[in-house]
C-alpha positions as CSV (number, residue, x, y, z in Angstrom):
1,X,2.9,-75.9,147.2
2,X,3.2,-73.6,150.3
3,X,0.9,-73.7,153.6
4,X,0.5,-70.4,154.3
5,X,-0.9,-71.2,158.2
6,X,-4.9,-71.0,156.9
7,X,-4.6,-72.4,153.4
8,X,-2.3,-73.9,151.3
9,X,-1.6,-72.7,148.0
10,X,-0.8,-75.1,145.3
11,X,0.6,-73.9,141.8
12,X,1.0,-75.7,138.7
13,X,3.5,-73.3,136.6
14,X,3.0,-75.1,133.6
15,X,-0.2,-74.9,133.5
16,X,-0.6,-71.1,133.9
17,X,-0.6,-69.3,130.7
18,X,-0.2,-66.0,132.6
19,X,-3.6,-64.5,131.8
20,X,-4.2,-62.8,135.4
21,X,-7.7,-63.9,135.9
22,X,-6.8,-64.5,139.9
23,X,-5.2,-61.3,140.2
24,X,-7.9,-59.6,139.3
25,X,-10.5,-61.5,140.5
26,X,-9.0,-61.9,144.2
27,X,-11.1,-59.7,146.9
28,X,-8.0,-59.4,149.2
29,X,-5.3,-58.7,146.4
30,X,-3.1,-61.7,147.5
31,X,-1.5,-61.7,144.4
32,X,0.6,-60.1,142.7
33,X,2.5,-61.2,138.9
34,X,5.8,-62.0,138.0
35,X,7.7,-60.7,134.8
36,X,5.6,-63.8,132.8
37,X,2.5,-62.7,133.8
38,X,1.7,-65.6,136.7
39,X,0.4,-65.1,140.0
40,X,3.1,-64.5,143.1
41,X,0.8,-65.4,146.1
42,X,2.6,-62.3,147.9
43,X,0.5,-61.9,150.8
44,X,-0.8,-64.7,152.1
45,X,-2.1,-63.5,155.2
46,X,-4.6,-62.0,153.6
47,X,-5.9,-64.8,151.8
48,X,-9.9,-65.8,152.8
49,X,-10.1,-69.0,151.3
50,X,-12.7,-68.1,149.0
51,X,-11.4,-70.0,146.2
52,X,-12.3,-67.1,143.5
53,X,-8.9,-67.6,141.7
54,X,-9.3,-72.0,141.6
55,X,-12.6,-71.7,140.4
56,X,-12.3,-69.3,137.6
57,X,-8.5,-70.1,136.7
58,X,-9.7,-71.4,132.8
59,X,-6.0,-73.7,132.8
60,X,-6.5,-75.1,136.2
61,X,-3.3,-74.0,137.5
62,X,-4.5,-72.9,141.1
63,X,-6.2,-74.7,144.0
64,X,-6.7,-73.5,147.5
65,X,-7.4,-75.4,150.0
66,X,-8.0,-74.4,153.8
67,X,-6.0,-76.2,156.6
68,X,-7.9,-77.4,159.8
């Protein structure tokens, strides 16, 4: 889990199967992948909130969640 200042990013590694749905779904490009396929949340900053990648993440690996 990280808190990236305006959402926190949880990641279940075991979960992810590496199939870069969230990469390529993600309208800021937060993301980038590692050697194995799995999302790097590399720029957070960027990050909306708009929970694209935890909604259509098919292992459930990913959930966003914005910080008061």
């Amino acid at each position: 889990m990280e808190n990236m200042g305006t959402v926190t990013f949880i990641f279940d590694e075991k979960l992810c199967k590496g199939c870069g749905i969230c990469a390529a779904l993600c309208p800021k490009q937060v993301y980038d992948r590692n050697e194995e396929g799995k999302p790097v949340f590399a720029r957070s900053e960027a990050c909306i909130g708009c929970q694209l990648c935890e909604l259509r993440c098919p292992d459930f690996a990913i959930r966003i969640r914005r910080n008061a």
